[in-house]
mmCIF entry with sequence, helices, sheets and N, C-alpha, C, O atoms, coordinates in Angstrom:
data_MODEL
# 
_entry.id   MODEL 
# 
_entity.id                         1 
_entity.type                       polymer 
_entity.pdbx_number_of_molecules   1 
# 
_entity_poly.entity_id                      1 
_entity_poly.type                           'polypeptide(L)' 
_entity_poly.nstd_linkage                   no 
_entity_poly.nstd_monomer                   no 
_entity_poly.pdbx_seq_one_letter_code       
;(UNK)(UNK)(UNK)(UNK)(UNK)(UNK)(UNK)(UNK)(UNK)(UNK)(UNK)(UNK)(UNK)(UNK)(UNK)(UNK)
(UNK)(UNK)(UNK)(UNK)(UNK)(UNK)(UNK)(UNK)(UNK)(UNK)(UNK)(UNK)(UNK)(UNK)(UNK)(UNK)
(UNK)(UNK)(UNK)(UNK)(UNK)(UNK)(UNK)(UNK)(UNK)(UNK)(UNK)(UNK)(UNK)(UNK)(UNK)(UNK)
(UNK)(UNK)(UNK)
;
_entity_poly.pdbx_seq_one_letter_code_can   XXXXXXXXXXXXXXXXXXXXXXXXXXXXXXXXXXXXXXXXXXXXXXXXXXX 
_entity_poly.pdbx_strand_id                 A 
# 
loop_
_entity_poly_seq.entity_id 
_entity_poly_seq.num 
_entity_poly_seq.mon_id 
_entity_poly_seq.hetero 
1 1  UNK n 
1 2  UNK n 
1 3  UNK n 
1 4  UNK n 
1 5  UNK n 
1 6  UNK n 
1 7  UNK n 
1 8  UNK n 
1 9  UNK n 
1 10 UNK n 
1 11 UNK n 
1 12 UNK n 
1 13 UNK n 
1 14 UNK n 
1 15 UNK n 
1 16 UNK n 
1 17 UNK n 
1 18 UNK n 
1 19 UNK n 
1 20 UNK n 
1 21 UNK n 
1 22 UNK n 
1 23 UNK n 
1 24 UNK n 
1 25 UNK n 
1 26 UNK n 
1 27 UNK n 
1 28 UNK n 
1 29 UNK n 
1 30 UNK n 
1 31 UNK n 
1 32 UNK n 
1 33 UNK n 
1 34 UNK n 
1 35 UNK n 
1 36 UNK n 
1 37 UNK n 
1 38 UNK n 
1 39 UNK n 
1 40 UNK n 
1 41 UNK n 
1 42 UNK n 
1 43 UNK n 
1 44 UNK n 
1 45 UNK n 
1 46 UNK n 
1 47 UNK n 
1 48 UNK n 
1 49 UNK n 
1 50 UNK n 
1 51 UNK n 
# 
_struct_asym.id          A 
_struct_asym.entity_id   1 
# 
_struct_conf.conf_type_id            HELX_P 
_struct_conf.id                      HELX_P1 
_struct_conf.pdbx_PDB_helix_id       AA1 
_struct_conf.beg_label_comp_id       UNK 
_struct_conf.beg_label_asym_id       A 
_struct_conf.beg_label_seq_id        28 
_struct_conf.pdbx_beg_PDB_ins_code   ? 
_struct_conf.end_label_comp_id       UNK 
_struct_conf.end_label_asym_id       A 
_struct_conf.end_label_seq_id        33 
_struct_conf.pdbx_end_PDB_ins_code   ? 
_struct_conf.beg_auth_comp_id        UNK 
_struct_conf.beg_auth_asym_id        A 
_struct_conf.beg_auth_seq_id         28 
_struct_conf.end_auth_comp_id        UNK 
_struct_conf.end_auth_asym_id        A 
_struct_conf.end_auth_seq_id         33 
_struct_conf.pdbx_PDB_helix_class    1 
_struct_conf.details                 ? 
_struct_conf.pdbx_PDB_helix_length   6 
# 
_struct_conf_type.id          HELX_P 
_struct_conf_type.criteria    ? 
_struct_conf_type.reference   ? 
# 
_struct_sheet.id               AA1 
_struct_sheet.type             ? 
_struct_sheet.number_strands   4 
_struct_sheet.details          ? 
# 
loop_
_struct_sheet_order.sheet_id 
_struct_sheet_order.range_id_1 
_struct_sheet_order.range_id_2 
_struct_sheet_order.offset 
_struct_sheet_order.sense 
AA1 1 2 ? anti-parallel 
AA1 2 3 ? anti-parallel 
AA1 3 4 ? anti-parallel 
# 
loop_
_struct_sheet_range.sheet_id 
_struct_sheet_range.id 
_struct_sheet_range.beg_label_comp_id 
_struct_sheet_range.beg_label_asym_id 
_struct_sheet_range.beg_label_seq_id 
_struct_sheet_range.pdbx_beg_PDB_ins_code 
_struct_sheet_range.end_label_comp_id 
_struct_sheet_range.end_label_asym_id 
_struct_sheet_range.end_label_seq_id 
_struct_sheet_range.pdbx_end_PDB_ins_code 
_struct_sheet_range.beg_auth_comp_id 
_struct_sheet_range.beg_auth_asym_id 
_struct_sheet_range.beg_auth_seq_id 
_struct_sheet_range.end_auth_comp_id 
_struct_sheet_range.end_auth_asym_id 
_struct_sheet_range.end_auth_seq_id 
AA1 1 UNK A 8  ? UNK A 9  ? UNK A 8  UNK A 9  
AA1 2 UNK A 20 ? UNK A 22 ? UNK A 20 UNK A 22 
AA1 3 UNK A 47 ? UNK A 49 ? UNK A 47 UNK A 49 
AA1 4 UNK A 40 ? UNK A 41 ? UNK A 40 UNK A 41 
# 
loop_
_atom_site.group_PDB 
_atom_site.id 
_atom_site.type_symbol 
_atom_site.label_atom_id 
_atom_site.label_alt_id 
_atom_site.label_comp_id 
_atom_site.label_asym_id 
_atom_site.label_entity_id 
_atom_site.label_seq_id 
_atom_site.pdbx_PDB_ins_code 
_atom_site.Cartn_x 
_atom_site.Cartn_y 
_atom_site.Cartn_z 
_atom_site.occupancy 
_atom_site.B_iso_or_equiv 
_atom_site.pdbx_formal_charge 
_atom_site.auth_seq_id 
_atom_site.auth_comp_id 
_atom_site.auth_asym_id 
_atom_site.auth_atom_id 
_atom_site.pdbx_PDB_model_num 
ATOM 1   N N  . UNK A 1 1  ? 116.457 120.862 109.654 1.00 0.00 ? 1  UNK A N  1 
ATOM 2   C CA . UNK A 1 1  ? 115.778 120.654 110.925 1.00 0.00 ? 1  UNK A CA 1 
ATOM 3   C C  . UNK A 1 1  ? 116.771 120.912 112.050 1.00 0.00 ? 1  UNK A C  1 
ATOM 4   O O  . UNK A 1 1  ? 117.872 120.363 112.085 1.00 0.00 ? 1  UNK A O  1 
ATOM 5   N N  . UNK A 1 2  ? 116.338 121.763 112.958 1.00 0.00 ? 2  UNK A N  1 
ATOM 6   C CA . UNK A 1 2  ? 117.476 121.891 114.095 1.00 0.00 ? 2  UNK A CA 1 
ATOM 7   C C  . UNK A 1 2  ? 116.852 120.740 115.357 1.00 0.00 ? 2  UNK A C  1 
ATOM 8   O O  . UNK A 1 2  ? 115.907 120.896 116.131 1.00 0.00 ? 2  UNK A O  1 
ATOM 9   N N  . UNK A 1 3  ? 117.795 119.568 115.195 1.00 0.00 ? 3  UNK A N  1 
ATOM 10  C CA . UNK A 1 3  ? 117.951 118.445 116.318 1.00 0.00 ? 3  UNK A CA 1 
ATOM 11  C C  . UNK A 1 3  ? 117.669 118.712 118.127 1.00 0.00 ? 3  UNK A C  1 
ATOM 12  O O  . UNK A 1 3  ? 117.049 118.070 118.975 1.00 0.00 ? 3  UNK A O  1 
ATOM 13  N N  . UNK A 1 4  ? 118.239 119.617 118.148 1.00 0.00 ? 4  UNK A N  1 
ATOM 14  C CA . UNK A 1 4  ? 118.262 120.617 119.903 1.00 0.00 ? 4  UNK A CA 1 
ATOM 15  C C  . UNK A 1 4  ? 117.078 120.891 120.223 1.00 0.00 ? 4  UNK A C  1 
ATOM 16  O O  . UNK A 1 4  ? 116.588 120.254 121.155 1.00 0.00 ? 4  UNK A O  1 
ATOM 17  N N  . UNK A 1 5  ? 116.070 122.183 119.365 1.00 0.00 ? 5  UNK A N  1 
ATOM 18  C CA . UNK A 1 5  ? 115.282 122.480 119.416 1.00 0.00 ? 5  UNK A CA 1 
ATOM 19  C C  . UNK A 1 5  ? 114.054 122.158 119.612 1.00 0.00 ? 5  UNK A C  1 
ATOM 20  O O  . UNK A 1 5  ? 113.093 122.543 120.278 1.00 0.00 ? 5  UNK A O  1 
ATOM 21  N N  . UNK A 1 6  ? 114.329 121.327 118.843 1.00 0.00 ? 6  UNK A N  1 
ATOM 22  C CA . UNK A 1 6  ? 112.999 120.137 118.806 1.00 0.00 ? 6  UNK A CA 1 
ATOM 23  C C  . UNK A 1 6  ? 113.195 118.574 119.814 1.00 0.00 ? 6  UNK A C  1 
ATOM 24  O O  . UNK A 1 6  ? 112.336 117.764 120.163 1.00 0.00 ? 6  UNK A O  1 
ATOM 25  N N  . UNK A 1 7  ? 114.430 118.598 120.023 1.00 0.00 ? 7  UNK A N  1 
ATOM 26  C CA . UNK A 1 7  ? 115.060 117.621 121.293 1.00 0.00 ? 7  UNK A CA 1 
ATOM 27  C C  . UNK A 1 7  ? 114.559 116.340 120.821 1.00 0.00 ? 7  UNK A C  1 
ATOM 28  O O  . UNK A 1 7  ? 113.842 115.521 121.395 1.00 0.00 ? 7  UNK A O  1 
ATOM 29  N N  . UNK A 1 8  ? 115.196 116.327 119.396 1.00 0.00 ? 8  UNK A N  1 
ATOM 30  C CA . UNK A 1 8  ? 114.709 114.769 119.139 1.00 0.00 ? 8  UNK A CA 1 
ATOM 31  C C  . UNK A 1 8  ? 115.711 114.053 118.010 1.00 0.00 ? 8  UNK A C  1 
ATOM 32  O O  . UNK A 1 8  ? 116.236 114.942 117.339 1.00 0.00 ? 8  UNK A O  1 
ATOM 33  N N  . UNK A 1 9  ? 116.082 112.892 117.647 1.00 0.00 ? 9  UNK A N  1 
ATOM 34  C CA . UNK A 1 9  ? 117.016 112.432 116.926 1.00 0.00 ? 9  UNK A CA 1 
ATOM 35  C C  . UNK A 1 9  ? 116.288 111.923 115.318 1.00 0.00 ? 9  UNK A C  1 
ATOM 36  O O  . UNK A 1 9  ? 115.130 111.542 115.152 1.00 0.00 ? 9  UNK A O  1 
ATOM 37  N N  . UNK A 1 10 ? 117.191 112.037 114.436 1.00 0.00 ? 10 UNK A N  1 
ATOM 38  C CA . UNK A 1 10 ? 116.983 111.420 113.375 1.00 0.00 ? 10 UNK A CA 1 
ATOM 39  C C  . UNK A 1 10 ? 117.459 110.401 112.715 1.00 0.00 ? 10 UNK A C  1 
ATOM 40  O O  . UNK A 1 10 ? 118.638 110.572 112.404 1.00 0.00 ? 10 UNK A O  1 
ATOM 41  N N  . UNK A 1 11 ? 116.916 109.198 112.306 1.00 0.00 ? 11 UNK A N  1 
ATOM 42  C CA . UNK A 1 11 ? 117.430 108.079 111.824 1.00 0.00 ? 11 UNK A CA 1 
ATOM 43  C C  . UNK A 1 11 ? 117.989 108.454 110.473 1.00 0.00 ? 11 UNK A C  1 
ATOM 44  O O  . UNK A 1 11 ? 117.592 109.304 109.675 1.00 0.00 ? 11 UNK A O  1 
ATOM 45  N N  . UNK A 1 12 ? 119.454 107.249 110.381 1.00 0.00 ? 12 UNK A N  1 
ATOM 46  C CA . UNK A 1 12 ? 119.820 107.343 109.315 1.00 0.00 ? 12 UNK A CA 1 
ATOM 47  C C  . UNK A 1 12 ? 119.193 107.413 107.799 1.00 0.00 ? 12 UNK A C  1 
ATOM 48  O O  . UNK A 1 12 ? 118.503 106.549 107.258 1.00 0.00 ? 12 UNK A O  1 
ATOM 49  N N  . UNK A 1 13 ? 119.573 108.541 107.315 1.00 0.00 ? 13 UNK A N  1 
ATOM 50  C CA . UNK A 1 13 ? 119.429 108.383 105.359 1.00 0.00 ? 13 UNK A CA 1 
ATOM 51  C C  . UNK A 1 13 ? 117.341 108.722 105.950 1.00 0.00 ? 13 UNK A C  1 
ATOM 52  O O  . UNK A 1 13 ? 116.309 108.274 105.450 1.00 0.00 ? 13 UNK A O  1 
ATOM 53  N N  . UNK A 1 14 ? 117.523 109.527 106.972 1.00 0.00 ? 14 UNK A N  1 
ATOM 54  C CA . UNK A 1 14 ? 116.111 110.410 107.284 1.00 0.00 ? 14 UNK A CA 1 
ATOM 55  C C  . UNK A 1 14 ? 115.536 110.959 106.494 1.00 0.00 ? 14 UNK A C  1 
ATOM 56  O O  . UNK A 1 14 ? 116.341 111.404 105.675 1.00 0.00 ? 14 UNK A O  1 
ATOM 57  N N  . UNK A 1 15 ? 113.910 111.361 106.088 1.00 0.00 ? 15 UNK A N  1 
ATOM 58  C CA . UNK A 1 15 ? 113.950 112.502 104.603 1.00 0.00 ? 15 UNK A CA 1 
ATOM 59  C C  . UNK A 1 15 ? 113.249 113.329 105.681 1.00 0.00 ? 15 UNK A C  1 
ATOM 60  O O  . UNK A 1 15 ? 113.023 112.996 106.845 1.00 0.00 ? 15 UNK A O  1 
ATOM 61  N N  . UNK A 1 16 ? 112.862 114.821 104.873 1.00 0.00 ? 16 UNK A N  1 
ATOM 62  C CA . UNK A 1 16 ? 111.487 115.574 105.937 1.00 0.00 ? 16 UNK A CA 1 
ATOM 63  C C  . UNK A 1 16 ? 110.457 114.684 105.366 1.00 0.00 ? 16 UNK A C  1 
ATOM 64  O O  . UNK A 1 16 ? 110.434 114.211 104.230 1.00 0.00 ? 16 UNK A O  1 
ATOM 65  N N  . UNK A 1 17 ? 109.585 114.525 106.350 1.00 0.00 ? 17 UNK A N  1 
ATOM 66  C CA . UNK A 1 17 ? 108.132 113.678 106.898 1.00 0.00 ? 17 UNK A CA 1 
ATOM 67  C C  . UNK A 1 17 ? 108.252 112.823 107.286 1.00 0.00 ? 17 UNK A C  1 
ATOM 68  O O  . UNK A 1 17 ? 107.240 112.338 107.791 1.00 0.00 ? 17 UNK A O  1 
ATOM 69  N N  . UNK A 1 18 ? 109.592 111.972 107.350 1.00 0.00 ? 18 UNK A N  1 
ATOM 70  C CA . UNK A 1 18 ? 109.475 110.644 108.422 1.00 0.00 ? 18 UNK A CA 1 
ATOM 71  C C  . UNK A 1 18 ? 109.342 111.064 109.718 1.00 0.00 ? 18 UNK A C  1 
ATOM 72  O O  . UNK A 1 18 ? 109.319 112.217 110.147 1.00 0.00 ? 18 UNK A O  1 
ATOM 73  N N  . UNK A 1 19 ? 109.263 110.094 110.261 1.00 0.00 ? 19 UNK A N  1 
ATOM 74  C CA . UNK A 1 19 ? 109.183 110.417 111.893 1.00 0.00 ? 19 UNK A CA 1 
ATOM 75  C C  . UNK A 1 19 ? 110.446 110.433 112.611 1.00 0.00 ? 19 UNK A C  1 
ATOM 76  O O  . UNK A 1 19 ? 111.430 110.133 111.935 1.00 0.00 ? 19 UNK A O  1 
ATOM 77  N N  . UNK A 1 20 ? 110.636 110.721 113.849 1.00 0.00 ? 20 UNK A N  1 
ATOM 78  C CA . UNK A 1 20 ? 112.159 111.233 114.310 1.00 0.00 ? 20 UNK A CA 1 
ATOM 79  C C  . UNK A 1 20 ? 112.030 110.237 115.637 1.00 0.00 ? 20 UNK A C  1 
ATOM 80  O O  . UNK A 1 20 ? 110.871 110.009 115.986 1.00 0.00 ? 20 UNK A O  1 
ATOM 81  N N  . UNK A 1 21 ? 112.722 109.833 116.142 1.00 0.00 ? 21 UNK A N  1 
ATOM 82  C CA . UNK A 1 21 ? 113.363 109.623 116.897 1.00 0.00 ? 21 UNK A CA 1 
ATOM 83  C C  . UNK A 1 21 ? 113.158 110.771 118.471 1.00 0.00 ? 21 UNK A C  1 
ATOM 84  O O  . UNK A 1 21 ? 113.433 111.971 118.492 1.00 0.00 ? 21 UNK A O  1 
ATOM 85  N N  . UNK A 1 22 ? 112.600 109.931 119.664 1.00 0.00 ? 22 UNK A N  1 
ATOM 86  C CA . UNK A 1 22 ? 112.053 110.803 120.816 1.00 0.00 ? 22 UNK A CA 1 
ATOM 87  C C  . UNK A 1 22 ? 112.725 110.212 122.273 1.00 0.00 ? 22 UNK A C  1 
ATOM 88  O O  . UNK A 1 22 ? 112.593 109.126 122.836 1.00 0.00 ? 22 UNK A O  1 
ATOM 89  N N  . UNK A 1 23 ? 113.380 111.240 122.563 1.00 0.00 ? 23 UNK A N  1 
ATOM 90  C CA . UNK A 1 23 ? 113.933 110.758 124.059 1.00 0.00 ? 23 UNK A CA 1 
ATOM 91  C C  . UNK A 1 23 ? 113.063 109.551 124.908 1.00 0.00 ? 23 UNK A C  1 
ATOM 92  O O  . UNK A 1 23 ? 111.844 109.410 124.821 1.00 0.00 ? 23 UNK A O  1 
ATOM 93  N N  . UNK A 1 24 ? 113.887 108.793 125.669 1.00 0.00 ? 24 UNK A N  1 
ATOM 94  C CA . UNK A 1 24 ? 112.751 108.396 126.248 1.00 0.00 ? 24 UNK A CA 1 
ATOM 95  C C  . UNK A 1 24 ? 112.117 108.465 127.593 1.00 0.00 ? 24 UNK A C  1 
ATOM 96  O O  . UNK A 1 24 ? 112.861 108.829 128.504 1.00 0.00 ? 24 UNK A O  1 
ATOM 97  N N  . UNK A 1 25 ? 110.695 108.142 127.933 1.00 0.00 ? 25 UNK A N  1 
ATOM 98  C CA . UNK A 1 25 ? 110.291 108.927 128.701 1.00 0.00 ? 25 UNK A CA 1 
ATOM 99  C C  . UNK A 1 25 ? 111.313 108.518 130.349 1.00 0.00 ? 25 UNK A C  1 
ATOM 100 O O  . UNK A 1 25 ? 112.208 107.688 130.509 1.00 0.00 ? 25 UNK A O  1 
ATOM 101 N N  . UNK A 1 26 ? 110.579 109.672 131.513 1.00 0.00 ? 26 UNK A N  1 
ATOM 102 C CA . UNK A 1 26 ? 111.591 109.767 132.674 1.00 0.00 ? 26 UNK A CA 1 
ATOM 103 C C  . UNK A 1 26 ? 110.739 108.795 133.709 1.00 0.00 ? 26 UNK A C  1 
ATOM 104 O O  . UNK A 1 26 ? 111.277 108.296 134.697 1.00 0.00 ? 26 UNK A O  1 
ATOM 105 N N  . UNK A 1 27 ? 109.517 108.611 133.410 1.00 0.00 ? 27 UNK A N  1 
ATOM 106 C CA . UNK A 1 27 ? 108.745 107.946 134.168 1.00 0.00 ? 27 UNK A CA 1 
ATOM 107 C C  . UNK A 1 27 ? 107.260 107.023 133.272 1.00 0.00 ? 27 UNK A C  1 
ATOM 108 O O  . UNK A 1 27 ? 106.677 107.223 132.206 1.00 0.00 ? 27 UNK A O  1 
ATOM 109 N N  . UNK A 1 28 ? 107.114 105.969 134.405 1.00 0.00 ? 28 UNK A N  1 
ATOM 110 C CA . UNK A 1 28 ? 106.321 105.722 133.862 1.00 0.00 ? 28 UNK A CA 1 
ATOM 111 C C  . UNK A 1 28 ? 104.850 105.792 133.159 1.00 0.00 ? 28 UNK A C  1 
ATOM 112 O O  . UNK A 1 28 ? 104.359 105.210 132.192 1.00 0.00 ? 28 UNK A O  1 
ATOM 113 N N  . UNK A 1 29 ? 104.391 106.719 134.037 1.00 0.00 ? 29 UNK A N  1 
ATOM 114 C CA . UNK A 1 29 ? 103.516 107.628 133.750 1.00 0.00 ? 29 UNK A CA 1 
ATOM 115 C C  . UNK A 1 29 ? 103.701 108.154 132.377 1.00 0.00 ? 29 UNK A C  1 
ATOM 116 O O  . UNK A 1 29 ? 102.878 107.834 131.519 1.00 0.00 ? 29 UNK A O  1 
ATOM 117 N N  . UNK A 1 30 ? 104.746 108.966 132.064 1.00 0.00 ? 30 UNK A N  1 
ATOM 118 C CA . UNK A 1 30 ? 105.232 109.508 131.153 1.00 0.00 ? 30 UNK A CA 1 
ATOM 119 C C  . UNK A 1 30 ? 104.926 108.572 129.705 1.00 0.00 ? 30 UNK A C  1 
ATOM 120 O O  . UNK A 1 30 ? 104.305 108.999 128.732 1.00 0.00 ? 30 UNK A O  1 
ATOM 121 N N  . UNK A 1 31 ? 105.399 107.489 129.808 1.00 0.00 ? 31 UNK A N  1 
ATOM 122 C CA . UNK A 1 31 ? 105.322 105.975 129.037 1.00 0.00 ? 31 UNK A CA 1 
ATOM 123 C C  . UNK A 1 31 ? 104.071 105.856 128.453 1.00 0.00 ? 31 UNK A C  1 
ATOM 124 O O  . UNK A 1 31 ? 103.870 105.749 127.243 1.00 0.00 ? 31 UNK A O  1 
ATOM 125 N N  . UNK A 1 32 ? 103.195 105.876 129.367 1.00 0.00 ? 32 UNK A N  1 
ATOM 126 C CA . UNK A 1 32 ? 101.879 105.666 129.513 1.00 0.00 ? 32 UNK A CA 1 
ATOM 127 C C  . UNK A 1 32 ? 100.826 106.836 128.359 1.00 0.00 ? 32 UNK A C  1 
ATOM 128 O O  . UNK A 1 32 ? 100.015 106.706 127.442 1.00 0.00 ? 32 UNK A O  1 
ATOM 129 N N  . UNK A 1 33 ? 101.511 107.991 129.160 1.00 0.00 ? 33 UNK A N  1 
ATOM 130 C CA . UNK A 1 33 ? 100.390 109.344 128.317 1.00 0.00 ? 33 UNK A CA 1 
ATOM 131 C C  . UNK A 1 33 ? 101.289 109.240 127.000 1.00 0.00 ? 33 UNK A C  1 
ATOM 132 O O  . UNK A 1 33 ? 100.721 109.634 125.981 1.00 0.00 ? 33 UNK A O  1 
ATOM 133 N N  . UNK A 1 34 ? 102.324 108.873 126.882 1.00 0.00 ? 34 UNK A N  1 
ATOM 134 C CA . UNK A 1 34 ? 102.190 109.012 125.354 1.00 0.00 ? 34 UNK A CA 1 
ATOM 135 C C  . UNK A 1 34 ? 101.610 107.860 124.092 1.00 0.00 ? 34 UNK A C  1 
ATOM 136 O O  . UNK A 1 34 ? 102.110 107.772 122.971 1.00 0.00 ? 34 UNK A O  1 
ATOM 137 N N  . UNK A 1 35 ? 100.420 107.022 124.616 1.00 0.00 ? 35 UNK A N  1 
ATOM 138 C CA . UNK A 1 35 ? 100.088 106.045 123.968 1.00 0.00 ? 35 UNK A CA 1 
ATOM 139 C C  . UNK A 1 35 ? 98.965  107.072 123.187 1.00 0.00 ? 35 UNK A C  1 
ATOM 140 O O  . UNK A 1 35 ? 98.506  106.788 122.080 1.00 0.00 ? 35 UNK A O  1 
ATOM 141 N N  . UNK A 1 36 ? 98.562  108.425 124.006 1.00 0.00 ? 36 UNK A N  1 
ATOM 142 C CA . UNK A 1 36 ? 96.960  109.032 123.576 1.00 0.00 ? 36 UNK A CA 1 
ATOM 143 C C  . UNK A 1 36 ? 97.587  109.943 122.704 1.00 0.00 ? 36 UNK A C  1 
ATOM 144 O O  . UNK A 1 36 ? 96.797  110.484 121.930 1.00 0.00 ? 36 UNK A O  1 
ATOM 145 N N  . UNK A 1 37 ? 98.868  110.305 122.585 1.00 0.00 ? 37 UNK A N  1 
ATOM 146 C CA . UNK A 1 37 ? 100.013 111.765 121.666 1.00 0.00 ? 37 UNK A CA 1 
ATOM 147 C C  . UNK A 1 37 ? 100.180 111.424 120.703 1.00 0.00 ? 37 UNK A C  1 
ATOM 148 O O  . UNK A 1 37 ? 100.673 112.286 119.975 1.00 0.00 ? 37 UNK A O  1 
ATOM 149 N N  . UNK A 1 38 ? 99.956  110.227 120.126 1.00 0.00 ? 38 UNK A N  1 
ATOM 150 C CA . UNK A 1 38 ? 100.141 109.924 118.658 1.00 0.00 ? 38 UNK A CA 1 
ATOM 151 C C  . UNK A 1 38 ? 101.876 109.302 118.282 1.00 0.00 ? 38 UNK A C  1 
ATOM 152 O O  . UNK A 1 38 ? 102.433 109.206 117.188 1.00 0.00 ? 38 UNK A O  1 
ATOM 153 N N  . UNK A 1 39 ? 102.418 108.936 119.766 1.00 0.00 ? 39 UNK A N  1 
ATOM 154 C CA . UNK A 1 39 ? 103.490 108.085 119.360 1.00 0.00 ? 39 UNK A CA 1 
ATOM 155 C C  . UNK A 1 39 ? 103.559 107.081 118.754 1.00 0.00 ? 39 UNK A C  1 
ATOM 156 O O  . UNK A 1 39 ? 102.578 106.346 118.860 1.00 0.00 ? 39 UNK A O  1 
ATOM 157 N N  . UNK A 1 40 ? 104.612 106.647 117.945 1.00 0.00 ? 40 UNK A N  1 
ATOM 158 C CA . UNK A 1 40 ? 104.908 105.354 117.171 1.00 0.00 ? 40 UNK A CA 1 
ATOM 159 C C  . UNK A 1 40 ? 105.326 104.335 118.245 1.00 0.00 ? 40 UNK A C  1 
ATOM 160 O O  . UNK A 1 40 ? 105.823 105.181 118.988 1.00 0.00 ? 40 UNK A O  1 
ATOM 161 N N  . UNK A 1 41 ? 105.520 103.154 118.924 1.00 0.00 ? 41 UNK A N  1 
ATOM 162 C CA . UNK A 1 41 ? 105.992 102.701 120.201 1.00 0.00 ? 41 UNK A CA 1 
ATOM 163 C C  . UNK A 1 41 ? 107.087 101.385 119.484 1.00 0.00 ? 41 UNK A C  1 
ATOM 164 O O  . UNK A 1 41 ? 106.564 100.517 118.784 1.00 0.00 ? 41 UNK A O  1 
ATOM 165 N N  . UNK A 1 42 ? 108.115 101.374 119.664 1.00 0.00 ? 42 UNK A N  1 
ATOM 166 C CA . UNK A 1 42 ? 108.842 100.450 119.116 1.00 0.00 ? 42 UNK A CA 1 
ATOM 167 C C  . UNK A 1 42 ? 109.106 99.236  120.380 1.00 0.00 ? 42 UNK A C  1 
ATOM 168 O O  . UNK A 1 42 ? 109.123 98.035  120.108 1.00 0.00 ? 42 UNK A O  1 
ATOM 169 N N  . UNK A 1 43 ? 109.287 99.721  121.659 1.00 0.00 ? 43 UNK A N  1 
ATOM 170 C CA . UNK A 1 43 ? 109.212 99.892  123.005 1.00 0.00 ? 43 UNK A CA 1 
ATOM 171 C C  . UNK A 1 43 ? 108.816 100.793 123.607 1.00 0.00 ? 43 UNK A C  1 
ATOM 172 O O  . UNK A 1 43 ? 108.629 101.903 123.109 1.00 0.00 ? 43 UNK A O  1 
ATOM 173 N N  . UNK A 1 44 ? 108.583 100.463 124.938 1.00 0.00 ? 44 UNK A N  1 
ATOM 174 C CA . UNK A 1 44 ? 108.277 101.352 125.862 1.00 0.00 ? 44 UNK A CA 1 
ATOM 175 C C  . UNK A 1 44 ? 109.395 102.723 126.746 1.00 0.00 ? 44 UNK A C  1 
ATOM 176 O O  . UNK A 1 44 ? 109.065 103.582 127.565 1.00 0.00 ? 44 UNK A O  1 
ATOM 177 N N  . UNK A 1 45 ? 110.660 102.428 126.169 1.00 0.00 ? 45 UNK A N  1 
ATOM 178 C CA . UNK A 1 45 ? 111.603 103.396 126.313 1.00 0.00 ? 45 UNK A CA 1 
ATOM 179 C C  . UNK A 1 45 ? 112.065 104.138 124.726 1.00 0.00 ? 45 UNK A C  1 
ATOM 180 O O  . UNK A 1 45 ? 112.509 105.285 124.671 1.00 0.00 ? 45 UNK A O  1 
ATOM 181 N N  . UNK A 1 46 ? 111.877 103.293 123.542 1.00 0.00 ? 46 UNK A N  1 
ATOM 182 C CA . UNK A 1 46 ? 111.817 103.793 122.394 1.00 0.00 ? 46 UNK A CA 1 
ATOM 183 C C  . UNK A 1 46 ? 110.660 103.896 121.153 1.00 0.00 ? 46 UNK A C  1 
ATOM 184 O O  . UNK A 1 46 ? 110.010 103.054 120.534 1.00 0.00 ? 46 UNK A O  1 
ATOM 185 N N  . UNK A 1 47 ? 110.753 105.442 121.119 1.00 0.00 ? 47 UNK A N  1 
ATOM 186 C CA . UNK A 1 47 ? 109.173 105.552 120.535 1.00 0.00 ? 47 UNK A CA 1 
ATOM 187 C C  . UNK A 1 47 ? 109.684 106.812 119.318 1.00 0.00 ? 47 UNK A C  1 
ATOM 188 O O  . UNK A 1 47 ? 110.738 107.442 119.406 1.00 0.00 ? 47 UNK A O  1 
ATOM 189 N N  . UNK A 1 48 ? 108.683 106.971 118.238 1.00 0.00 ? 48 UNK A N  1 
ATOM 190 C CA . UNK A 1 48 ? 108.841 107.911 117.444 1.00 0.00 ? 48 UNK A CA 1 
ATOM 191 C C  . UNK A 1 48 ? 107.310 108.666 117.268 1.00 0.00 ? 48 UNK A C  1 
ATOM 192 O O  . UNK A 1 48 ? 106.183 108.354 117.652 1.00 0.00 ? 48 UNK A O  1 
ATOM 193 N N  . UNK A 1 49 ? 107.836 109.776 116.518 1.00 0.00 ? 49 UNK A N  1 
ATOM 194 C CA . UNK A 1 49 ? 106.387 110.826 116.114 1.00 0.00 ? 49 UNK A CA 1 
ATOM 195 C C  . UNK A 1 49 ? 106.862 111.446 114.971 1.00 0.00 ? 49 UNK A C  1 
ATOM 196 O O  . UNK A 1 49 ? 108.070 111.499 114.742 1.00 0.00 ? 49 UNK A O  1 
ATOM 197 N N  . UNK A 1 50 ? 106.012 111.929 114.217 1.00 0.00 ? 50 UNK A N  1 
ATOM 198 C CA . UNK A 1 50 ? 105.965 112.811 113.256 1.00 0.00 ? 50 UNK A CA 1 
ATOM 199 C C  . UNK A 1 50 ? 105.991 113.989 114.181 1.00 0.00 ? 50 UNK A C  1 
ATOM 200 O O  . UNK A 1 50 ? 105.634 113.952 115.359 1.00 0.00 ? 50 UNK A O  1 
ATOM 201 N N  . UNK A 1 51 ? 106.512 115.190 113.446 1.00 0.00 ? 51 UNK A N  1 
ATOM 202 C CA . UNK A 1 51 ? 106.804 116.281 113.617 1.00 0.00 ? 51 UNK A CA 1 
ATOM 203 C C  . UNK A 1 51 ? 105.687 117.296 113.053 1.00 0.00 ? 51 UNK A C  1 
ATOM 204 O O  . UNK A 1 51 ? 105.848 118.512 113.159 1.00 0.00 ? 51 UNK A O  1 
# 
């Protein structure tokens, strides 16, 4: 998986199909629309998705 490209991080001892690790958002708004994208929400600044 190229990390850059896809602009997202992977948790330790990761396999392919877990979910990755997603910047977090710049605004709140931002926060917000990703409740309808199919994010995982751990918090509201840290969230994951499948790829």
């Amino acid at each position: 998986m190229n990390h850059d490209a896809n602009s997202v991080a992977t948790p330790e001892n990761w396999k392919e199909g877990d979910e990755v690790i997603v910047p977090p958002p710049y605004t709140v708004e931002d926060a917000i629309g990703r409740k309808d994208k199919g994010y995982n929400y751990v918090d509201w600044y840290f969230s994951k998705k499948s790829l």
